[in-house]
ZAGUZA-719471 format. One line per 4 residues: number of its first residue (from 1); for each residue x, y, z of N, C-alpha, C, O, CB. Coordinates in steps of 0.001 Angstrom, whole numbers. Glycine has a CB too. Example, Ala and Ser with C-alpha at 12.3 -4.5 7.8 and 13.67 -1.06 7.14 Angstrom:
<recs>
1	13190,-5690,7800,12300,-4500,7800,13200,-3300,7800,14236,-3319,8465,11308,-4473,9046 ~ 12850,-2250,7080,13670,-1060,7140,12900,30,7870,13409,1138,8039,14084,-598,5725
</recs>
This chain:
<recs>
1	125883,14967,-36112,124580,14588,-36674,124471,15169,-38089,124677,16356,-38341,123397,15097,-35763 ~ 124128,14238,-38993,123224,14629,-40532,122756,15872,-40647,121900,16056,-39781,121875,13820,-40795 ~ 122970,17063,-41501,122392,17988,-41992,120818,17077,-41846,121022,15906,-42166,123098,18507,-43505 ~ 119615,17279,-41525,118189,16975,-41917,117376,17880,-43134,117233,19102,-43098,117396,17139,-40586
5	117029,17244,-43892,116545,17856,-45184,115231,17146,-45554,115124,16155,-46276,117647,17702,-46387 ~ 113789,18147,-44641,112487,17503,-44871,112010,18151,-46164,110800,18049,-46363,111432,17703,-43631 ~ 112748,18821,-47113,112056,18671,-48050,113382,19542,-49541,113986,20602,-49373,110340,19440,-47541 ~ 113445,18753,-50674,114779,19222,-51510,113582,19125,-52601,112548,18458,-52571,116530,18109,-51647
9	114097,20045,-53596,113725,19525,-54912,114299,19631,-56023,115029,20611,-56172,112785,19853,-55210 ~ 114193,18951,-56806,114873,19357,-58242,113867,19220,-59644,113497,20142,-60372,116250,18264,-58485 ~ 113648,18187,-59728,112768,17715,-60805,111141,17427,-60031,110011,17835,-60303,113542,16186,-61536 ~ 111730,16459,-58887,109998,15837,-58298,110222,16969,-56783,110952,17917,-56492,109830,13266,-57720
13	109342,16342,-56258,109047,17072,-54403,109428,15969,-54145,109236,14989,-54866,107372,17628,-53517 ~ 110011,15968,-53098,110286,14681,-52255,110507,15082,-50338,111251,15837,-49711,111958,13930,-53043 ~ 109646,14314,-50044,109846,14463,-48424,110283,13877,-47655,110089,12664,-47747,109103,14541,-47813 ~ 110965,14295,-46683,111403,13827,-45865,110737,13046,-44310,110600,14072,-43644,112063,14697,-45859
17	110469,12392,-43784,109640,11516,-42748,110786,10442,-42365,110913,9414,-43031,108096,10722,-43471 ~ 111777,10789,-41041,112091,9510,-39991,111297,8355,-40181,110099,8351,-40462,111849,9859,-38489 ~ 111829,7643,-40059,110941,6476,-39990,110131,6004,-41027,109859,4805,-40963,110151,6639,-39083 ~ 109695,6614,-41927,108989,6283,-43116,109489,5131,-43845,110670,4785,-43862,108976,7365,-43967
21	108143,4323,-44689,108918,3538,-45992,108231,4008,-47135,107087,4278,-47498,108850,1802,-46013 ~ 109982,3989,-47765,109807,4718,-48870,109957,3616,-50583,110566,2570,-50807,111064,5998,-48620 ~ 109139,4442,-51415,109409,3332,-52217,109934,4327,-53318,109274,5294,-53699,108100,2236,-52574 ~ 111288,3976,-53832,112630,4506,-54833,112626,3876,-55722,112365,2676,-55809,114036,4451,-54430
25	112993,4797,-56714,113079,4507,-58036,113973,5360,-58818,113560,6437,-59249,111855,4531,-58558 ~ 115190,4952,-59037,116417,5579,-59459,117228,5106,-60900,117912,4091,-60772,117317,5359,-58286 ~ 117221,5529,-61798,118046,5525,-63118,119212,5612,-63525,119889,6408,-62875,117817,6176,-63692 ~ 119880,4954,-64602,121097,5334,-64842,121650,6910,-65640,120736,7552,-66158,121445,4209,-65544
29	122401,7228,-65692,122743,8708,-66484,122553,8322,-67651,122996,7242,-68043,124225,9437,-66390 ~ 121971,9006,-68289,121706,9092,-69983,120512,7891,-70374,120487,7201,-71393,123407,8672,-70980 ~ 120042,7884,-69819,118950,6256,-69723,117668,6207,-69952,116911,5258,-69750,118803,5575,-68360 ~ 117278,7905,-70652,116132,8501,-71495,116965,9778,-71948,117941,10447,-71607,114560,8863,-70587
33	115750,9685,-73157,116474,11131,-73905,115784,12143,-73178,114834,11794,-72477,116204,11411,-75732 ~ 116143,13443,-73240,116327,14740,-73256,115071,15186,-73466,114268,15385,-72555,117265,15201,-74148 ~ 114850,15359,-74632,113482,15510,-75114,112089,14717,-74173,111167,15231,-73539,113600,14882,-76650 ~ 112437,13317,-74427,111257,12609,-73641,110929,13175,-71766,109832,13266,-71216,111797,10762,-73684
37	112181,13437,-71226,112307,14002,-69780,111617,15689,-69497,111015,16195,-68550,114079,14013,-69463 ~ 112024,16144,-70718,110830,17758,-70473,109289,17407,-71159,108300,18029,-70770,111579,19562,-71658 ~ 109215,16615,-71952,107527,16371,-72538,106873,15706,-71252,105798,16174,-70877,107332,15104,-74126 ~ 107331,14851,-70681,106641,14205,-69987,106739,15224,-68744,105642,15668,-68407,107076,12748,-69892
41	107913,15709,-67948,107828,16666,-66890,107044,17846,-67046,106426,18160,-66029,109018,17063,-66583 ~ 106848,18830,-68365,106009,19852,-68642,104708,19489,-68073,104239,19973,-67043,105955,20140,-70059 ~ 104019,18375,-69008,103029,17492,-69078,102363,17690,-67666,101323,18296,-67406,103546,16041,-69425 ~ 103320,16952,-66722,103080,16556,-65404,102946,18030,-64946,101797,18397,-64700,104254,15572,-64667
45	104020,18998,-64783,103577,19920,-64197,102256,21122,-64428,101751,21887,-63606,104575,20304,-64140 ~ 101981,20929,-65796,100698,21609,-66495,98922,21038,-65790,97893,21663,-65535,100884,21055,-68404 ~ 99388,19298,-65671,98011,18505,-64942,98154,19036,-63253,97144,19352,-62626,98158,16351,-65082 ~ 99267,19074,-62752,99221,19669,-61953,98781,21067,-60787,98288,21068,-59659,99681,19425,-62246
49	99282,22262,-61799,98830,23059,-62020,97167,23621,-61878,96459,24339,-61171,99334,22957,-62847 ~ 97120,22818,-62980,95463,22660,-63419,94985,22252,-62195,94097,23036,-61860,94998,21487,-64679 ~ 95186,21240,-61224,94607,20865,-60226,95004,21938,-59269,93957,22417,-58836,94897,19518,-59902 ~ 95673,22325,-58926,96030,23301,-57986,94551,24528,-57740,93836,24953,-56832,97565,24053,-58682
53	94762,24684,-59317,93485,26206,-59886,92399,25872,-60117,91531,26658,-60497,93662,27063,-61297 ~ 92196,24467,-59909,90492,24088,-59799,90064,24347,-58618,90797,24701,-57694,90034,22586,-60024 ~ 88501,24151,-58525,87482,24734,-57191,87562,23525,-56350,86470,23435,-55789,85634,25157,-57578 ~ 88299,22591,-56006,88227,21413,-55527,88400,22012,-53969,88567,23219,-53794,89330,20305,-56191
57	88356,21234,-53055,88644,21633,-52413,89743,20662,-51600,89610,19465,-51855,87663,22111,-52069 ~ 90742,20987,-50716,92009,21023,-50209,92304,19630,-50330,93399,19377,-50832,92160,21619,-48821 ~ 91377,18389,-49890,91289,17295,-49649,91312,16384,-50848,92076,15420,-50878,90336,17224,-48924 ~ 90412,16695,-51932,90248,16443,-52999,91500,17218,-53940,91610,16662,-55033,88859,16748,-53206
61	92170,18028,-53806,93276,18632,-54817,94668,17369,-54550,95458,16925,-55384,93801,20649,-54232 ~ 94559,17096,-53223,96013,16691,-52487,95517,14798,-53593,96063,14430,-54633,96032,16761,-49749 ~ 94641,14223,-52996,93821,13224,-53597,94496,13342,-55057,95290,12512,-55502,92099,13526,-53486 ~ 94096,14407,-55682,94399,14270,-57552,95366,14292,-57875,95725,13734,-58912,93998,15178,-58521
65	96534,15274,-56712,97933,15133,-57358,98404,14127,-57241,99115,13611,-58104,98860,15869,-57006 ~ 97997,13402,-55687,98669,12321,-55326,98508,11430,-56705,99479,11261,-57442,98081,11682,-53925 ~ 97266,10897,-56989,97260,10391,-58465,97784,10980,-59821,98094,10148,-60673,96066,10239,-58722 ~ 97857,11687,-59985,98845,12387,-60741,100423,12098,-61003,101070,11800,-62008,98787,13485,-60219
69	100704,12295,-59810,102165,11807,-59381,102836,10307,-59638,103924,9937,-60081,102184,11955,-57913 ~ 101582,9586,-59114,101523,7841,-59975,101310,7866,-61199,101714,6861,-61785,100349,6772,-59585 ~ 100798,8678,-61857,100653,8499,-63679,101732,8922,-64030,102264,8274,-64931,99502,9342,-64601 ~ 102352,9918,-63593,104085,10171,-64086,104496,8983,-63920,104562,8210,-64875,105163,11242,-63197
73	104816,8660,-62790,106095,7904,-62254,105690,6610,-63681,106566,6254,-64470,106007,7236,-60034 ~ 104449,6161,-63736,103967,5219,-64383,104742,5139,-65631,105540,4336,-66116,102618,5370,-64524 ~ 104103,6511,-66051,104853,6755,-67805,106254,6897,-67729,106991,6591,-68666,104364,8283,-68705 ~ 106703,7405,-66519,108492,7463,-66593,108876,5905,-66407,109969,5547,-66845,109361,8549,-65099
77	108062,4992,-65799,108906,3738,-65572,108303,3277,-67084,109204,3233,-67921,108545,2611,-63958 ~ 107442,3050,-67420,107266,2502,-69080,108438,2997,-70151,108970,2227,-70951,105710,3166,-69768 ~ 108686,4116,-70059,109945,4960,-71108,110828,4054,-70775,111294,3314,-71641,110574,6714,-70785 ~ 111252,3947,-69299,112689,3207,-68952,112587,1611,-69268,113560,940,-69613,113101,3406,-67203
81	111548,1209,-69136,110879,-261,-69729,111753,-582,-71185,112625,-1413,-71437,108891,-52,-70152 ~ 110999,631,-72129,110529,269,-73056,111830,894,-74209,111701,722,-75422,108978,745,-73062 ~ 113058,1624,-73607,113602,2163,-74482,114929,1151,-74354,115276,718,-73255,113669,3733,-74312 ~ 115621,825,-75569,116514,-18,-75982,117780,728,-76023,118726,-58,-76059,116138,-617,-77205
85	118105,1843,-76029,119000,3114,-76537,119036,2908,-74808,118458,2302,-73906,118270,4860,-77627 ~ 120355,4053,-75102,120609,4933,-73729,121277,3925,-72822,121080,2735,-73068,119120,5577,-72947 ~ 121972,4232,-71898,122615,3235,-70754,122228,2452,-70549,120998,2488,-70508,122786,3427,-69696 ~ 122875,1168,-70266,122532,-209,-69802,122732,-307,-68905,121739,-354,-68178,122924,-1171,-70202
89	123999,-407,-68267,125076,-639,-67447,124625,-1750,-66329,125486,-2247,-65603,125552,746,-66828 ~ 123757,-1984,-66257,123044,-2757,-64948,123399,-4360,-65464,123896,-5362,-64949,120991,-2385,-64750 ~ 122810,-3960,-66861,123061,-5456,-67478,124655,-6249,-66948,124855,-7462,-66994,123088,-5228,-69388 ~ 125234,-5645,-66666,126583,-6209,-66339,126445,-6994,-65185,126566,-6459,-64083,127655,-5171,-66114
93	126224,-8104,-65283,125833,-8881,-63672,126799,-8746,-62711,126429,-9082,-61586,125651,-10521,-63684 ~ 128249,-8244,-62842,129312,-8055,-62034,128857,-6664,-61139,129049,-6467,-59939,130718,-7933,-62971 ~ 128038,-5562,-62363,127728,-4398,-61634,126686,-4519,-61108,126447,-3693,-60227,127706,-3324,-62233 ~ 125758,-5446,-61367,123959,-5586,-60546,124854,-5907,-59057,124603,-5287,-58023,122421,-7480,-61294
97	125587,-6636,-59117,126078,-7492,-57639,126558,-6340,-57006,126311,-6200,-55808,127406,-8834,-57710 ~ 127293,-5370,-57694,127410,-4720,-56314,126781,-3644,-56136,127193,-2812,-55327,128615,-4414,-55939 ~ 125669,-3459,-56854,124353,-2751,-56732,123533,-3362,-54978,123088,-2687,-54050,123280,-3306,-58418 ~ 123661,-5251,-55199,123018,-6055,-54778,123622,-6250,-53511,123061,-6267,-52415,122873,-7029,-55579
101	124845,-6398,-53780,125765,-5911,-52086,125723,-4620,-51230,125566,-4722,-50013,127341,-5833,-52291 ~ 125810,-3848,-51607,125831,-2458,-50982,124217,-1982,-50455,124057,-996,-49735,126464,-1331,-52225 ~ 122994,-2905,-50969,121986,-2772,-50885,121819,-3068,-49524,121310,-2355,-48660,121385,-3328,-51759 ~ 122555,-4797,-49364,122405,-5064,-48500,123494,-4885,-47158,123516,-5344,-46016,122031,-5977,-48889
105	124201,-4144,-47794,124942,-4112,-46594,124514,-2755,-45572,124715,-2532,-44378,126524,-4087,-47060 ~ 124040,-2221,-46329,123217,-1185,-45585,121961,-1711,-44708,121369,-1060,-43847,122671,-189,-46648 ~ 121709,-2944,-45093,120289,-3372,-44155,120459,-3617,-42621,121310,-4338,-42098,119639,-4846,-44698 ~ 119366,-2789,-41919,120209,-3242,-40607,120500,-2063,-40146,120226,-1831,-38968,121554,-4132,-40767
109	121051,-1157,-40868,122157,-201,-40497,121381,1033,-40693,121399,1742,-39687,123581,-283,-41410 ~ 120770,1463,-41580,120496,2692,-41827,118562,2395,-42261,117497,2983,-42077,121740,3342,-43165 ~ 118891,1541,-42696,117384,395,-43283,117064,-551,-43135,117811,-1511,-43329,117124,16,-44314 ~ 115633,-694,-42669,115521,-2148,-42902,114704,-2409,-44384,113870,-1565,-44711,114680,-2847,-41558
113	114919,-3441,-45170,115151,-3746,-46192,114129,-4188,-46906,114030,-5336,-46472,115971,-4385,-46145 ~ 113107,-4035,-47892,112129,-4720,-47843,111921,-5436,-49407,111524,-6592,-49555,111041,-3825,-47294 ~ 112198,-4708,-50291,112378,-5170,-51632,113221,-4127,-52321,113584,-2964,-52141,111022,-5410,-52359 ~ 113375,-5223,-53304,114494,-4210,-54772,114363,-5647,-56138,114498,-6867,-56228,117235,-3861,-54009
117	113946,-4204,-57155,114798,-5230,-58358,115516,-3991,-59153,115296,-2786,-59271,113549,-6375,-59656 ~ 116798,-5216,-59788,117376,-4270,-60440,117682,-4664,-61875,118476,-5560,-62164,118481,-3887,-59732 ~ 116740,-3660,-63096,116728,-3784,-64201,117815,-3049,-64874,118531,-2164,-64406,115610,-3547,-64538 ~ 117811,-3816,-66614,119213,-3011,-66709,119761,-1309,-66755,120900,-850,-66834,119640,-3482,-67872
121	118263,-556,-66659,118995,849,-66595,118045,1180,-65702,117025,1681,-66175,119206,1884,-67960 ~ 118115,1015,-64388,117128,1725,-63620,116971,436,-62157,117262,-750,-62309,115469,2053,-64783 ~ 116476,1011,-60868,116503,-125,-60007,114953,862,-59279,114668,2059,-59305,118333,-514,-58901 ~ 114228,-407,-58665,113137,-52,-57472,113877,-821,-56237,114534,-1859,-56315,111325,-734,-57799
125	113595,-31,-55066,113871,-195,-54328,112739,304,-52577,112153,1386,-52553,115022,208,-54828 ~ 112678,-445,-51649,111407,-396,-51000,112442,-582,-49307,112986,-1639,-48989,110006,-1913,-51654 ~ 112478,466,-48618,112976,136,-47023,112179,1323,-46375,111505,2194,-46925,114918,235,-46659 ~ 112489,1077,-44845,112129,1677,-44198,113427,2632,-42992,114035,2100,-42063,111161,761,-43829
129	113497,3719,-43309,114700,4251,-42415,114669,4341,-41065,113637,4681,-40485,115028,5467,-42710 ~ 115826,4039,-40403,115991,3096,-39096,116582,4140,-38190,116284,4461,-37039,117058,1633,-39269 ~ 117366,4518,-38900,118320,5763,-38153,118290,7204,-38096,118909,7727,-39022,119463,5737,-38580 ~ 117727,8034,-37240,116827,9528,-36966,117811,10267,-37297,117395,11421,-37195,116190,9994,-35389
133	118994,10278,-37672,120433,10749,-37779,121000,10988,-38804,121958,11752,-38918,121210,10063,-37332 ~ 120307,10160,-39950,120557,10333,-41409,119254,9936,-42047,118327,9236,-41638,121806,9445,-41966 ~ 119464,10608,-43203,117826,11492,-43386,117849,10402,-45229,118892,10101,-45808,117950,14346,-43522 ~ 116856,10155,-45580,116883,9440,-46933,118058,10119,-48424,118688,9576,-49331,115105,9569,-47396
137	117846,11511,-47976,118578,12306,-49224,120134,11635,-48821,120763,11267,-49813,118454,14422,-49143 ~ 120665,11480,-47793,121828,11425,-47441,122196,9836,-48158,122856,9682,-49185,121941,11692,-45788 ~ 121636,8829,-47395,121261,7162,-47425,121500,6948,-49269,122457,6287,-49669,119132,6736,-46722 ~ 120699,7470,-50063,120522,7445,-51317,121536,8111,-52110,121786,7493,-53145,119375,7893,-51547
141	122354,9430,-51910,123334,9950,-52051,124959,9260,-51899,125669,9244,-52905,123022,10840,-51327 ~ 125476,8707,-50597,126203,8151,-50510,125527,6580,-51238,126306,6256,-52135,126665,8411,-49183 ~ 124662,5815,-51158,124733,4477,-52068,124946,5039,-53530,125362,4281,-54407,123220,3465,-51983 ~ 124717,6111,-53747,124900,6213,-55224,126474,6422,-55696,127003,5934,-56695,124000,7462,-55736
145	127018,7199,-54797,128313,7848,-54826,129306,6295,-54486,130374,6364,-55093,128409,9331,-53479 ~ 129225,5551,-54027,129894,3890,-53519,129799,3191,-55064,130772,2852,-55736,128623,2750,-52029 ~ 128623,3087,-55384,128185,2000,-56088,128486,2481,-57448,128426,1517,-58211,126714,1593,-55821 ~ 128861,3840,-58227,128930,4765,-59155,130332,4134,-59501,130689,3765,-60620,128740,6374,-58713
149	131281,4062,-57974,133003,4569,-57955,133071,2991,-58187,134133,2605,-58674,133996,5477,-56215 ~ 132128,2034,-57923,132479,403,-57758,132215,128,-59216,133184,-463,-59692,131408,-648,-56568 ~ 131145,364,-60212,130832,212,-61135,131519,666,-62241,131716,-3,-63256,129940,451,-61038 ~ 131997,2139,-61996,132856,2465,-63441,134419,1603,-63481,135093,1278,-64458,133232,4413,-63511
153	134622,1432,-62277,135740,582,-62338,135782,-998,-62948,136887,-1437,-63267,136107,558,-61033 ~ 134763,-1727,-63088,134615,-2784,-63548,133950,-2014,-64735,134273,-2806,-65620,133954,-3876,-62691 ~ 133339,-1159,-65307,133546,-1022,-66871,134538,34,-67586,134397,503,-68715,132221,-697,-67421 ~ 135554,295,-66681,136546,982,-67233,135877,2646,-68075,135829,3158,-69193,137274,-230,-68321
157	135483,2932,-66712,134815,4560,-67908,134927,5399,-66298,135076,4812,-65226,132264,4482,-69025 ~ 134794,7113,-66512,134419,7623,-65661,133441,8213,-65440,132448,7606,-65841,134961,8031,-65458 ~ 133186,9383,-64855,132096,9974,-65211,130512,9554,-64438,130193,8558,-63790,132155,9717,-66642 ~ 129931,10462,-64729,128748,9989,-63838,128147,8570,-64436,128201,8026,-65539,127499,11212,-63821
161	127599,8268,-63277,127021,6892,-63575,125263,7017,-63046,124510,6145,-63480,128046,5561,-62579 ~ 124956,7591,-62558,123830,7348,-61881,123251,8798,-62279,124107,9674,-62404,124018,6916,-60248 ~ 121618,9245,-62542,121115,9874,-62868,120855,10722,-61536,120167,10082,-60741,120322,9333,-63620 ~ 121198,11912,-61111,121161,12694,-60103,119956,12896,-58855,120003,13150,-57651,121342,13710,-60749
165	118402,12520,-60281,116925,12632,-59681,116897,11175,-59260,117563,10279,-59779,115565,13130,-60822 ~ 115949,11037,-58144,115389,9696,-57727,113657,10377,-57335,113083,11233,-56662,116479,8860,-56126 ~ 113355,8961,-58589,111539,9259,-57341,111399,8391,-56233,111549,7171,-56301,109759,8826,-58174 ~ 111021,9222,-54896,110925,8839,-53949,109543,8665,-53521,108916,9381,-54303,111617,9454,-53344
169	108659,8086,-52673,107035,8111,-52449,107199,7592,-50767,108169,6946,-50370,105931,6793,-53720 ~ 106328,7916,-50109,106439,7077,-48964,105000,6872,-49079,103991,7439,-49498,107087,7665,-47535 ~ 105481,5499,-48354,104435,4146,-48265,103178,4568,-47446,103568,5173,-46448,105188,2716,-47409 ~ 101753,4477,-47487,101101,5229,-46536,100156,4198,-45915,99524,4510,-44906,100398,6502,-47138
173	100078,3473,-46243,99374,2150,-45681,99990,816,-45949,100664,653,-46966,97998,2028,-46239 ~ 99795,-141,-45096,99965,-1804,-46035,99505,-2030,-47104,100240,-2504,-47970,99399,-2983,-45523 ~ 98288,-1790,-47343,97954,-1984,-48765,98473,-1190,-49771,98313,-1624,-50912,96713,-1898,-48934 ~ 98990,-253,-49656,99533,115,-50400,101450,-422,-50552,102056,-480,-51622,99071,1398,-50160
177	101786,-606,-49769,102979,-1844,-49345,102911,-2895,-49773,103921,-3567,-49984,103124,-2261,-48093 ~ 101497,-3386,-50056,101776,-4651,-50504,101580,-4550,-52175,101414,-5630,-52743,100782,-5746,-49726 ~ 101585,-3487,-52899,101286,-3323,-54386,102126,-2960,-55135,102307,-3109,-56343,100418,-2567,-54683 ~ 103045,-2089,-53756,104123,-1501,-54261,105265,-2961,-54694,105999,-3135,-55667,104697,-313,-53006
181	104926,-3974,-53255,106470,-4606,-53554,105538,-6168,-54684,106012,-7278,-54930,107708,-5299,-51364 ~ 104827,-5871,-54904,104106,-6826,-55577,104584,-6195,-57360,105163,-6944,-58148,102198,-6772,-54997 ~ 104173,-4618,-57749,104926,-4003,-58778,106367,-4189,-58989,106749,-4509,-60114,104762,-2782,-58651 ~ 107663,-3939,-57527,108595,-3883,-57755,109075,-5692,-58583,109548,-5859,-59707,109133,-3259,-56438
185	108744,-6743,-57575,108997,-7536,-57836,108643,-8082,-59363,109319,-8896,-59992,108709,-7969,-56915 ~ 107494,-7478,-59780,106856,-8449,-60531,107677,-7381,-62505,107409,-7589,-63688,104466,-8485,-59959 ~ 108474,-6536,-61938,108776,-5916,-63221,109575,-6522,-64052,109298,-6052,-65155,109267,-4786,-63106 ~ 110495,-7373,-64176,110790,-8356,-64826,109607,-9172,-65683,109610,-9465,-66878,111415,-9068,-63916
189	108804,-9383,-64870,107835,-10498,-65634,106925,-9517,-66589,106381,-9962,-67600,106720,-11528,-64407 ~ 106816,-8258,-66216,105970,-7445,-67154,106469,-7062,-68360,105733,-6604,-69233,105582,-6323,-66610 ~ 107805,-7221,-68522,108998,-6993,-70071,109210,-8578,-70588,109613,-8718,-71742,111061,-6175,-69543 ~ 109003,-9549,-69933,109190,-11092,-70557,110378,-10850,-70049,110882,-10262,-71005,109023,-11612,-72281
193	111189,-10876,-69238,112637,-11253,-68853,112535,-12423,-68014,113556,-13053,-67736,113436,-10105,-68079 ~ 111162,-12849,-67493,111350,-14047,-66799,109481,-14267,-66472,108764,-13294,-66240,112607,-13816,-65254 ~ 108980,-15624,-66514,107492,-16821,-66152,107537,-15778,-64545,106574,-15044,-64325,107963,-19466,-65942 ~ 108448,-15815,-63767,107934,-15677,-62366,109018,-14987,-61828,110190,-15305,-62028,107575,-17018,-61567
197	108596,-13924,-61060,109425,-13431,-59857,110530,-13524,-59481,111537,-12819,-59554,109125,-13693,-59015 ~ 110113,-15090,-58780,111297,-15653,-57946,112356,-15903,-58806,113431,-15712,-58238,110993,-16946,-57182 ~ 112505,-16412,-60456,113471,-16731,-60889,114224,-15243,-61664,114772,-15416,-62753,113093,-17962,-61694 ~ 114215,-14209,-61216,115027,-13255,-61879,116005,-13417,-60391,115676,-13479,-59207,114195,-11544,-62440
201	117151,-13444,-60989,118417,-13218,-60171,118910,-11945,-59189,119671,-11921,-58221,119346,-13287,-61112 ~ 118044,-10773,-59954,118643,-9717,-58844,117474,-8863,-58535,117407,-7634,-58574,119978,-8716,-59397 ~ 116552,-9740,-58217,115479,-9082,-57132,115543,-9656,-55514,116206,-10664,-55267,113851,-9451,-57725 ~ 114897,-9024,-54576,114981,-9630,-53375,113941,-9113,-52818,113586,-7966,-53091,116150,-9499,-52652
205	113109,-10105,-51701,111931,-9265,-50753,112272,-10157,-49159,112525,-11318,-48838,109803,-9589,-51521 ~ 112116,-8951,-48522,112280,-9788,-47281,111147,-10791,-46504,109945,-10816,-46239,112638,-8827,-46348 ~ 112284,-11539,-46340,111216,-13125,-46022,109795,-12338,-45316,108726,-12400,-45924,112175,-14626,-44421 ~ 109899,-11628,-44031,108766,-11492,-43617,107505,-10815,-44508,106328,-10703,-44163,109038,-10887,-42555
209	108052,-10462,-45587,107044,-9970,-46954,105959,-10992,-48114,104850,-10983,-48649,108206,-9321,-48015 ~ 107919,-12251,-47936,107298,-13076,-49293,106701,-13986,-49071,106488,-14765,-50000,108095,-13604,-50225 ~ 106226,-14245,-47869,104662,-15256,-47437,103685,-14760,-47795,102767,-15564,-47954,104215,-15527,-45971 ~ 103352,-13251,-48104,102412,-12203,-48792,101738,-12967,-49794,100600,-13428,-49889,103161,-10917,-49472
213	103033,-12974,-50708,102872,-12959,-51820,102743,-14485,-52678,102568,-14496,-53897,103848,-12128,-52132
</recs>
């Protein structure tokens, strides 16, 4: 059985919950600068903070970070939006595919599958873990470590490929499920890469989702 790891950190908190759906959001190596990754993390941890040492009380603190935590992730996915520099690598439609394979070949197996798009330096991704035996840190670790060794080989480089941090969130209601994969899907159309959804090539939602929508 899986080492179990309900709670790691490095950069964000991230928890661990069987069974949970989680909604991921993972980058390529070098795919923001340096600088922009401590202004914005200081930032976050200072509003934080601040909420911690206010008179709020327990219910209302958990409430502010939780929002808090969405205004990061927000401004970290706009940076990755919006910056032209720094790793692409996704752009390589040979490497989205086997981003897009390995996604799914895990469905079923460890996840069931619910959405993903994958932009050129960065992917969202939305399942629910299936198997009590292997824990999300693990699931996300090995797809990165597969898909890293598949990718540098079709661009002839070594070296890391994938940015070490992932933000992770778990899903806490449907409605909130349905905004999440309504965001994931719809991020293409928010940069002009495509009129609608359905026509970007390497997104996917599972059928029982996209009657939703």
């Amino acid at each position: 059985m899986n080492n179990f790891k309900p709670f790691y950190r490095r950069n964000l908190p991230h928890f661990q919950q069987n069974g949970a759906t989680y909604f991921i959001t993972t980058r390529l190596y070098g795919s923001l600068p340096k600088d922009v990754i401590i202004k914005i993390s200081k930032d976050n941890a200072e509003k934080i903070s601040a909420i911690k040492l206010s008179n709020k009380n327990d219910s209302e603190k958990e409430l502010l970070i939780d929002e808090q935590h969405r205004r990061y992730f927000g401004l970290f996915d706009k940076y990755l939006e919006s910056n032209p520099n720094g790793n692409h690598w996704l752009k390589n439609e040979n490497v989205a595919k086997i981003i897009m394979d390995a996604l799914h070949f895990r469905d079923g197996k460890q996840y069931e599958l619910i959405c993903y798009t994958i932009m050129s330096n960065h992917i969202h991704l939305v399942f629910t873990v299936l198997n009590e035996d292997i824990n999300l840190y693990t699931i996300l670790q090995r797809l990165k470590q597969f898909t890293a060794s598949q990718a540098n080989k079709i661009l002839n480089k070594t070296g890391s490929f994938w940015q070490e941090e992932s933000y992770d969130r778990v899903v806490r209601n449907e409605g909130e499920l349905t905004r999440i994969i309504s965001y994931v899907l719809n991020n293409p159309v928010k940069i002009g890469l495509v009129e609608n959804w359905r026509d970007y090539p390497f997104s996917y939602v599972n059928q029982m989702f996209s009657e939703q929508l």
